[in-house]
C-alpha positions in Angstrom: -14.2 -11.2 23.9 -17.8 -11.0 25.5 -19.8 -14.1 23.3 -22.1 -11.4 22.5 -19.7 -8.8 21.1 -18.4 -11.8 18.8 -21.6 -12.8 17.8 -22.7 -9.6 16.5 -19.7 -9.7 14.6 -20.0 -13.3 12.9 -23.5 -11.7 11.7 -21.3 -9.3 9.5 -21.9 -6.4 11.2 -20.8 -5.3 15.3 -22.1 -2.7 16.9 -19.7 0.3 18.1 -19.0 -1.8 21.7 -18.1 -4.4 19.6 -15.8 -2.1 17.3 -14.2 -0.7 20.7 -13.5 -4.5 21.8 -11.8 -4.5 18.7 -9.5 -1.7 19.3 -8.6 -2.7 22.5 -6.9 -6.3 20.6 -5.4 -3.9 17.8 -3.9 -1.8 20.7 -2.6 -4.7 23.0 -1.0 -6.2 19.2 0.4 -3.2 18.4 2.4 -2.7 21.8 3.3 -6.4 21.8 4.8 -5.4 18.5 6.8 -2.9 19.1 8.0 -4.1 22.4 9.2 -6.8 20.0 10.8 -4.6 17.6 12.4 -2.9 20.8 14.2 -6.2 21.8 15.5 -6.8 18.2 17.0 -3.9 17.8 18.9 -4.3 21.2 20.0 -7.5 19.7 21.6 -5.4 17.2 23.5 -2.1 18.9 25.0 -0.5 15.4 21.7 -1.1 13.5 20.7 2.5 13.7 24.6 3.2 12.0 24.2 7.0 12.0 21.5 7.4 14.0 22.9 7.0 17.1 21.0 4.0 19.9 17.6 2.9 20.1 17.5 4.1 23.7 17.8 7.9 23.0 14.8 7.3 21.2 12.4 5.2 22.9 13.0 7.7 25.7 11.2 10.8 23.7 8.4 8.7 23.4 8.5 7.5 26.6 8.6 11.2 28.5 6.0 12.1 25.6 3.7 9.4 26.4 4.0 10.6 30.6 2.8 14.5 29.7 0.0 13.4 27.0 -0.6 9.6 27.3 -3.8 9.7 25.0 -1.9 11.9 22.6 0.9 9.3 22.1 -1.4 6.5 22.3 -3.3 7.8 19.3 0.3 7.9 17.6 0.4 4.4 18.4 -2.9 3.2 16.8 -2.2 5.1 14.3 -2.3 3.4 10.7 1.0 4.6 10.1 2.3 2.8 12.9 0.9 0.0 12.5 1.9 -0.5 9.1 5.3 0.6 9.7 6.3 -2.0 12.7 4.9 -4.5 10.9 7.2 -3.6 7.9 10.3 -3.2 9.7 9.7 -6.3 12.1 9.8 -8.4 8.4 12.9 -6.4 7.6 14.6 -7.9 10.2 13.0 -11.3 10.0 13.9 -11.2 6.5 10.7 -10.9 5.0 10.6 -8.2 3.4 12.7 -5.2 1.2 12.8 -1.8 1.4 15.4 1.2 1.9 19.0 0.5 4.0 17.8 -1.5 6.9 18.6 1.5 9.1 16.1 4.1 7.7 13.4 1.7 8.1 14.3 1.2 11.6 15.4 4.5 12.3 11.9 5.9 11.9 11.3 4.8 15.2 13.1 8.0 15.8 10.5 10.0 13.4 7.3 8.8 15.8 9.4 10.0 18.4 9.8 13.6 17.0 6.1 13.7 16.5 4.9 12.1 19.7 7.3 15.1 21.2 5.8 17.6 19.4 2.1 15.9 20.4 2.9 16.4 23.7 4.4 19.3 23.9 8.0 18.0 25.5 11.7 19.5 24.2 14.0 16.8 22.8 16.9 16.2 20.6 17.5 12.8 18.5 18.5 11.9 14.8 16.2 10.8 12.2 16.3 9.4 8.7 15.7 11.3 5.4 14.3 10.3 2.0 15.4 12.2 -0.8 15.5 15.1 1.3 12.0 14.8 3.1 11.3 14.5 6.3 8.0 12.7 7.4 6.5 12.9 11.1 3.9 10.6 10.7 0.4 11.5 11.4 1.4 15.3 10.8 3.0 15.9 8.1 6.2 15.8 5.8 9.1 18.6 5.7 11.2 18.8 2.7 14.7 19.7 3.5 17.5 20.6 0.9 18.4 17.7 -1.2 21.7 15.9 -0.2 23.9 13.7 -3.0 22.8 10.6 -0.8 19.2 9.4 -1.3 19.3 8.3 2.1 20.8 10.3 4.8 20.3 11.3 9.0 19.5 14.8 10.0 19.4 16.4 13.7 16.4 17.5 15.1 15.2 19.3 17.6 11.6 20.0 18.9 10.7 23.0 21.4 7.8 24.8 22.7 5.7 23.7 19.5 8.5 24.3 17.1 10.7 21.3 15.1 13.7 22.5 13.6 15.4 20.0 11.1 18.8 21.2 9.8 18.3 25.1 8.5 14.5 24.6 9.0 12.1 25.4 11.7 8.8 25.0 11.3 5.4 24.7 13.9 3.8 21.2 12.7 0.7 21.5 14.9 -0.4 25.2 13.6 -2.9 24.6 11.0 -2.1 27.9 9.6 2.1 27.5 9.3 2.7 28.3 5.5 6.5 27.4 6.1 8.5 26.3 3.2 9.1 22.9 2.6 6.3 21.9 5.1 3.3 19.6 3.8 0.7 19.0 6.3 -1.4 15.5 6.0 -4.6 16.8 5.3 -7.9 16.3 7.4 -11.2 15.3 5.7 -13.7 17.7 7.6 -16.9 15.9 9.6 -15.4 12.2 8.8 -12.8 11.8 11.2 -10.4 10.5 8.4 -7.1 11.9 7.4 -6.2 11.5 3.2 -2.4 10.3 3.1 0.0 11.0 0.3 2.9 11.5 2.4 3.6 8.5 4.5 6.6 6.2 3.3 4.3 3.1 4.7 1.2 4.0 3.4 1.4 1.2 0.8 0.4 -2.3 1.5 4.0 -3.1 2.3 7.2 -1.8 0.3 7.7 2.0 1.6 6.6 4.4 -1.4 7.7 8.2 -1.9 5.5 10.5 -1.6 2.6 11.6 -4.0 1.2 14.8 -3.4 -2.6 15.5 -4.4 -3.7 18.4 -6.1 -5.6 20.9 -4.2 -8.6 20.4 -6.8 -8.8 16.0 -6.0 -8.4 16.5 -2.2 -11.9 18.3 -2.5 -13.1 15.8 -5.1 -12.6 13.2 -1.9 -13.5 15.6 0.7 -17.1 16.2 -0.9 -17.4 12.8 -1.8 -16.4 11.5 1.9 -19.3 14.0 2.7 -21.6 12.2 0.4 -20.6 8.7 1.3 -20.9 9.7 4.8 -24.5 10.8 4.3 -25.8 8.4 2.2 -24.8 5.6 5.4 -26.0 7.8 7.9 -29.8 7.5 6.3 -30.3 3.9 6.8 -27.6 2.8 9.6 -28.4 -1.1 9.2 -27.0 -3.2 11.5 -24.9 -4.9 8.9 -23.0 -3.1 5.7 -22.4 0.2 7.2 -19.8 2.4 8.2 -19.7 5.0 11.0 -17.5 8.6 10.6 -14.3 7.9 12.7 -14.4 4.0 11.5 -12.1 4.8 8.7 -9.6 7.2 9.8 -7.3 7.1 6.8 -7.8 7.0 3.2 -4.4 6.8 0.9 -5.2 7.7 -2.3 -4.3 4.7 -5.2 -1.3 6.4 -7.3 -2.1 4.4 -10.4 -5.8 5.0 -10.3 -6.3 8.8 -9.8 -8.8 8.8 -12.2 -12.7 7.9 -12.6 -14.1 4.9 -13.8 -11.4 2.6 -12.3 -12.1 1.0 -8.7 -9.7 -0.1 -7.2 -9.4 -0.5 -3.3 -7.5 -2.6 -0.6 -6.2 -2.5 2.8 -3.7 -4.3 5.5 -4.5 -6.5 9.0 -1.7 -4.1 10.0 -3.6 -1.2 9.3 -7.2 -0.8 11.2 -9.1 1.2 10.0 -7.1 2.3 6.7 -7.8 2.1 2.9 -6.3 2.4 0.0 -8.8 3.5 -2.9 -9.0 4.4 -6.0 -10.9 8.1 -7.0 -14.2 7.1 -6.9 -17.0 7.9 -9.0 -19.8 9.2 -6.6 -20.6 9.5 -2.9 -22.2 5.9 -3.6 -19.3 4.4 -5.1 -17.1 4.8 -2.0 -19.2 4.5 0.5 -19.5 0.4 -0.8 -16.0 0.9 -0.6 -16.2 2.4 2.7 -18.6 -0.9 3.9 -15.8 -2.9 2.4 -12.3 -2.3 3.4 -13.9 -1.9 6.5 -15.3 -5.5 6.7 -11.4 -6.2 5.9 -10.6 -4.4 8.9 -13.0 -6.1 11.3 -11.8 -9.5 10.3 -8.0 -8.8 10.4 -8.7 -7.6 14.1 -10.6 -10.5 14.5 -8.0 -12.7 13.2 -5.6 -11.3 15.4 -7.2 -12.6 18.4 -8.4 -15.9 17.3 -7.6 -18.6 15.2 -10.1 -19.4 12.7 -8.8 -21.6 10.2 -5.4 -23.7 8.9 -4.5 -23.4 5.5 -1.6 -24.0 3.0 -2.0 -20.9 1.7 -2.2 -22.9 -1.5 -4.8 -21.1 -4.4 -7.0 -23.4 -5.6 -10.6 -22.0 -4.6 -13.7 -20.0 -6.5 -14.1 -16.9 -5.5 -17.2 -15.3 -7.2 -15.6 -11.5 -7.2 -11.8 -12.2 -8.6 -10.3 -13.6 -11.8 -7.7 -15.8 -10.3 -8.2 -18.9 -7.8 -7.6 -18.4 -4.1 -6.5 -19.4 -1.1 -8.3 -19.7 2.4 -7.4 -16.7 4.1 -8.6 -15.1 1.3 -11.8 -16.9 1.0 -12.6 -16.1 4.4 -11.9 -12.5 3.9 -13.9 -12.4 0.7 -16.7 -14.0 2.4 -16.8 -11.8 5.4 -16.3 -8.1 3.4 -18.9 -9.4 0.9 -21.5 -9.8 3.3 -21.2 -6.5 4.5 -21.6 -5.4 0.9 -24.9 -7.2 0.5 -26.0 -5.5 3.5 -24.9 -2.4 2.1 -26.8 -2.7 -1.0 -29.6 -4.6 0.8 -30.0 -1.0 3.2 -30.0 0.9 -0.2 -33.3 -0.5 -1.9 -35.6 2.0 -2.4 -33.6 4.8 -1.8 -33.4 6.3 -5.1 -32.4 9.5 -4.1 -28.8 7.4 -3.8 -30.0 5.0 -5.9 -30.6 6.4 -8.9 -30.4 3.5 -11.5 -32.1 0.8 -8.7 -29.1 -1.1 -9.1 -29.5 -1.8 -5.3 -32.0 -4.7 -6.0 -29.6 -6.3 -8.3 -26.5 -5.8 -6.5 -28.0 -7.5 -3.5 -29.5 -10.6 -4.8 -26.2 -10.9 -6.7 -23.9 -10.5 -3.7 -25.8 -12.6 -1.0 -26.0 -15.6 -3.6 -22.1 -15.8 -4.3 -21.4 -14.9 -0.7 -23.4 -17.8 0.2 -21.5 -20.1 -2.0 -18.4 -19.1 -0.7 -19.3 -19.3 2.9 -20.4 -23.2 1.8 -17.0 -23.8 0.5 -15.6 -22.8 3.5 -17.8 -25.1 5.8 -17.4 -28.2 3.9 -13.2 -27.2 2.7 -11.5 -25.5 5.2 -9.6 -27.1 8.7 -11.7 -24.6 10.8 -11.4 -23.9 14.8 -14.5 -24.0 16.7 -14.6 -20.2 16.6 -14.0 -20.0 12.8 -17.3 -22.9 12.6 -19.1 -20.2 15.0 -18.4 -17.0 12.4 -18.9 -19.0 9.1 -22.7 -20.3 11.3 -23.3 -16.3 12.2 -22.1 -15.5 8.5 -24.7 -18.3 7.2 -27.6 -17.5 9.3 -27.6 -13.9 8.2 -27.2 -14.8 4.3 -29.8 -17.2 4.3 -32.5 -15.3 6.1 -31.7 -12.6 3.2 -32.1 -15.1 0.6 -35.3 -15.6 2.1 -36.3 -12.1 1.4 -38.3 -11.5 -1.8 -37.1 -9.6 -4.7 -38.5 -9.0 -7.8 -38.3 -12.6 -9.8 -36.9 -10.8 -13.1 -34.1 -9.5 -10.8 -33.2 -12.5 -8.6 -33.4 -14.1 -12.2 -30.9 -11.5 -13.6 -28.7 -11.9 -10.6 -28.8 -15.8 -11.3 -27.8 -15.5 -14.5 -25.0 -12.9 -14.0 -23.4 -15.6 -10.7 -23.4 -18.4 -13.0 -22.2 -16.5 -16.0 -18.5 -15.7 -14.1 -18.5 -19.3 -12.9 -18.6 -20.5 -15.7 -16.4 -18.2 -17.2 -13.9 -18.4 -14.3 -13.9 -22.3 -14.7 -13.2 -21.9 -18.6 -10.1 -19.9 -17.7 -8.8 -20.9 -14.3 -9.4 -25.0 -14.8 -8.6 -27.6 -17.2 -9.1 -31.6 -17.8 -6.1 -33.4 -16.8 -4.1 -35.5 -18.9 -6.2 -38.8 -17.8 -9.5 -37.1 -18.5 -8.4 -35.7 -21.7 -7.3 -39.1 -23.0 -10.3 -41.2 -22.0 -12.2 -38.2 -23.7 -10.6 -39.1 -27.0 -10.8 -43.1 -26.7 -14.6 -42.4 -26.1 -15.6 -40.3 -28.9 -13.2 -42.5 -31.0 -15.5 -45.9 -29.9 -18.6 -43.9 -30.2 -19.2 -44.2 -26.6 -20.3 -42.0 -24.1 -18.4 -39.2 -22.3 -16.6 -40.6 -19.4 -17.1 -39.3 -15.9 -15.2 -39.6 -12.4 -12.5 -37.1 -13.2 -11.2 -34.3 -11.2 -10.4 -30.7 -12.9 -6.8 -29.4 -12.4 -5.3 -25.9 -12.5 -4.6 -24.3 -15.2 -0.6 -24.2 -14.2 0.8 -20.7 -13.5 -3.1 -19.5 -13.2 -5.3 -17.4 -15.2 -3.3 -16.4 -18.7 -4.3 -12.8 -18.3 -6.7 -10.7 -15.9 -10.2 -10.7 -16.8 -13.2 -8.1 -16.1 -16.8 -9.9 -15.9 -18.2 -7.5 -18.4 -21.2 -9.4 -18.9 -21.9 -8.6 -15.0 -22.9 -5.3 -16.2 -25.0 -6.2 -19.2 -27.0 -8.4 -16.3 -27.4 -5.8 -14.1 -28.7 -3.4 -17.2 -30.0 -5.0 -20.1 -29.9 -2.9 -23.3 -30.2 -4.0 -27.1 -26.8 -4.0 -28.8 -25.6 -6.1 -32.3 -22.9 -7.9 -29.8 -23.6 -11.7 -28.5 -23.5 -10.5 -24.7 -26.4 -7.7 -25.0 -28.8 -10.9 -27.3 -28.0 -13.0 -24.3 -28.8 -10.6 -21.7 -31.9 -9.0 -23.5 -33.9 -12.9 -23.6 -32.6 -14.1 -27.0 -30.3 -16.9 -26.5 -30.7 -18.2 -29.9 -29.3 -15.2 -32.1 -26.5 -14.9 -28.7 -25.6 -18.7 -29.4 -24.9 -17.6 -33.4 -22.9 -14.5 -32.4 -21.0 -16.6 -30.1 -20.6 -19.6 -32.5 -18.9 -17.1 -34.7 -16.9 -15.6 -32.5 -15.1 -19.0 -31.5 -14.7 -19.9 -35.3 -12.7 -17.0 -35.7 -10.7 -17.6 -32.2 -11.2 -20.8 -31.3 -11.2 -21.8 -27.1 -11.9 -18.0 -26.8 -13.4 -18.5 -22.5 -15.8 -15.4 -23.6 -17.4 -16.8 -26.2 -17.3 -20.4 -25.3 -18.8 -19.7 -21.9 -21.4 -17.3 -23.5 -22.4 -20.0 -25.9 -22.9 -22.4 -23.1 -25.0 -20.0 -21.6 -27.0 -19.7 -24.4 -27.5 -23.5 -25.3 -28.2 -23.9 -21.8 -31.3 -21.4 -22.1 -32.1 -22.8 -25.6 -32.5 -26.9 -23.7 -32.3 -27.5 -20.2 -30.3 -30.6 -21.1 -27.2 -28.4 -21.9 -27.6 -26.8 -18.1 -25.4 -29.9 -16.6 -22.4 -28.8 -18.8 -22.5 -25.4 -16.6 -21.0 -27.3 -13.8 -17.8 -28.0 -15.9 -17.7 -26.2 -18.9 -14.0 -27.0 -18.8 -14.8 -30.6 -20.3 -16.5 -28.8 -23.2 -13.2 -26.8 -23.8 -11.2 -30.1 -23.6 -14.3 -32.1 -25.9 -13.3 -29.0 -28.5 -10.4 -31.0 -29.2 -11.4 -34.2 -29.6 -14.3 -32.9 -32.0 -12.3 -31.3 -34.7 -12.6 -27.9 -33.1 -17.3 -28.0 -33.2 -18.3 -26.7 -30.6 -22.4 -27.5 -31.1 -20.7 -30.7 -31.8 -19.2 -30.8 -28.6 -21.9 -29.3 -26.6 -24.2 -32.3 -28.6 -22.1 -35.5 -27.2 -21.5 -34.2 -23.8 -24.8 -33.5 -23.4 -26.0 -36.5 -25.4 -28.3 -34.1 -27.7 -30.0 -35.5 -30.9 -28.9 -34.1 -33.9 
């Protein structure tokens, strides 16, 4: 890669070149990866059992790829290849479950029956059913009569446009075929994106059945595409944006069909695809948009270079989940992150799409945290030399943002709201080991003064429970309310501190409350502020207090009565 292609990437963002060198790695990965899926199954002759030999099959692609080469290479970058080599290569490495080991292979004979059809070549090969449907990825899915077996091989033939599957014939490529039984994967107009309900490996691993949309959500994400896509399109920063085409798959999250959850995620074997929750507004996804993109960049990016070791083990703050994390993930949170902070960063004063001004908020919020993280990874991770020279690019850009003003009752806002989930995080992810918990107790027993020198631990087998950072949104809109969170928000930490005092009274070590109180002793006497770093000694003092949590905060912070 040309050093200044990768530079403009380490900034967070990458230019369309840069994108396109990108492409070029996915594209080399993805043949490697099937020419290694190719040797394994000639290492195993009868794994195709009814289907008949890899050969037959490789050899519709092969003729299909001579007549239409950019056709079939299209098929090949496809997110649905990609995600399905990947899949079946950990089938047979063991790494993975899924459906007999033959269907999963066997669909190698399904790409081939759409690269035919592509192409416009004749050919004749088996190819595995689910529960009666037949998908041909990229195009579509053809349900055929249900058999008793769930899994089962039918013939196929493709001619002059036409794929006929058993006592069905149907023309794929005619957007206008109303055939029975035939369920086109439908295109999301002036984005370049296709929305996929059909795909068995659409998920992030395990193949899925399929989930059709209803005609009325498909234009719910259509318009909303259109939105997102607009909204980007009027301040194309060079960082925390997205271009129509960069995103050419959107799979729709099954459990989440709804609005007012956000959920999203994507795969490194799977440029350029999302999975996503409904989304609320044109604003809403594009984020996501920025996002799962930023996912996409670095996955490619990893694929080509080394940037870090890791034990994968989960130990590490990260400012946007509930649970600890490893490396990889650190990284990955880091570099989709920044591009969110340049999203929202591109979005102040634009209240036509910013109606609340939540921009300014979102952005002071995000480059702070990302900047923490960024520092963990410096001064944690076993980084290459080109991992140090993208965590530098990565640094350079966040700290010439926090150099940019903002309002001060904003940045303070956004302060507040970082410290307020680590504290909160640390309350339920960490705990005082058994060595620091003891010399606790011999201390407070002798009257001394809280020992120091000790190392938190895990709280083993994680986080109890998941847990939303609701005060987040009481930062990023204050508003009167009779509940500890909205006094503590709103500039009255005393009558918070009360609410909160109550609150762990009636459920004592509640991480809520205890970290809210915290908060608001720490506003109340700057002394307190220390205890922020970690509030997990308070939770442990708790217990060697009789339960008093002003008594607790009081010796650790070595407060006067």
């Amino acid at each position: 890669m040309p050093g200044p292609l990768f530079d403009e990437l380490a900034t967070g963002g990458g230019s369309g070149r840069a994108v396109a060198f990108l492409l070029k790695g996915e594209r080399a990965r993805r043949l490697l990866l099937l020419r290694e899926l190719l040797d394994r199954l000639d290492e195993l002759p009868d794994i195709l059992g009814p289907l008949g030999e890899v050969g037959q099959m490789w050899e519709v692609w092969e003729t299909a790829a001579r007549r239409a080469p950019d056709a079939v290479d299209g098929l090949i970058m496809s997110p649905q290849c990609g995600s399905w080599v990947a899949h079946t290569l950990r089938r047979l490495h063991g790494a993975a479950s899924g459906p007999p080991l033959w269907v999963d292979a066997g669909h190698l004979g399904s790409f081939a029956a759409a690269a035919s059809l592509l192409a416009g070549t004749n050919a004749g090969l088996s190819v595995p059913i689910r529960a009666g449907a037949l998908t041909l990825p990229t195009l579509g899915l053809l349900q055929l009569p249900r058999s008793e077996d769930e899994f089962s091989p039918v013939r196929v033939t493709v001619r002059a446009g036409l794929l006929t599957a058993g006592p069905v014939t149907v023309r794929p490529l005619d957007a206008d075929s109303g055939a029975p039984g035939w369920h086109p994967l439908r295109a999301l107009r002036h984005s370049g994106a296709t929305l996929d309900d059909l795909d068995p490996y659409r998920d992030l691993d395990e193949p899925v059945p399929p989930a059709r949309l209803p005609a009325d959500d498909v234009v719910y994400w259509e318009k909303t595409l259109g939105e997102a896509h607009a909204l980007l399109a009027r301040t194309p920063g060079p960082i925390g944006t997205v271009r129509p085409g960069d995103i050419t798959r959107i799979v729709p999250w099954p459990s989440a069909q709804r609005p007012g959850i956000r959920l999203s995620a994507s795969t490194g074997d799977a440029f350029g695809s999302m999975m996503s929750s409904l989304p609320d507004s044109g604003l809403d996804l594009a984020e996501t948009l920025v996002h799962e993109f930023q996912h996409s960049k670095l996955g490619a990016l990893l694929h080509l270079f080394p940037l870090l070791a890791d034990d994968r083990a989960e130990r590490f703050y990260a400012p946007w989940r509930a649970d600890p994390r490893h490396l990889p993930g650190l990284l990955h949170g880091a570099y989709a992150f920044t591009g969110v902070a340049g999203f929202w960063r591109a979005r102040i004063g634009d209240r036509a799409a910013d109606p609340e001004n939540a921009a300014p908020f979102h952005f002071a919020l995000r480059r702070l945290q990302t900047r923490l993280v960024v520092r963990t990874l410096v001064t944690r991770a076993d980084l290459t030399p080109v991992g140090r020279r993208l965590l530098a690019g990565l640094a350079a850009t966040l700290d010439r943002w926090l150099r940019e003003p903002l309002d001060p009752e904003v940045a303070a806002r956004a302060r507040a709201a970082a410290v307020s989930h680590r504290v909160e995080w640390r309350l339920r992810n960490l705990r005082c080991g058994p060595a620091e918990h003891a010399a606790l107790a011999r201390a407070r027993q002798d009257g001394g003064a809280p020992p120091s020198g000790f190392a938190p631990e895990l709280v083993p087998g994680g986080s109890t429970a998941h847990w939303e950072d609701a005060r987040a949104a009481r930062y990023l809109a204050p508003r009167p309310g009779p509940d500890a969170d909205a006094f503590l928000t709103t500039g009255d930490p005393a009558r918070a501190r009360d609410l909160y005092g109550a609150r762990l009274r009636e459920a004592p070590g509640d991480p809520h409350a205890l970290s809210g109180l915290l908060l608001a002793q720490a506003e109340l006497d700057h002394r307190v502020r220390r205890l922020l770093a970690r509030p997990e000694r308070v939770a442990a003092a708790l217990d060697v207090v009789g339960g008093d949590p002003d008594e607790a905060v009081r010796w650790l912070a070595a407060l006067s009565r």
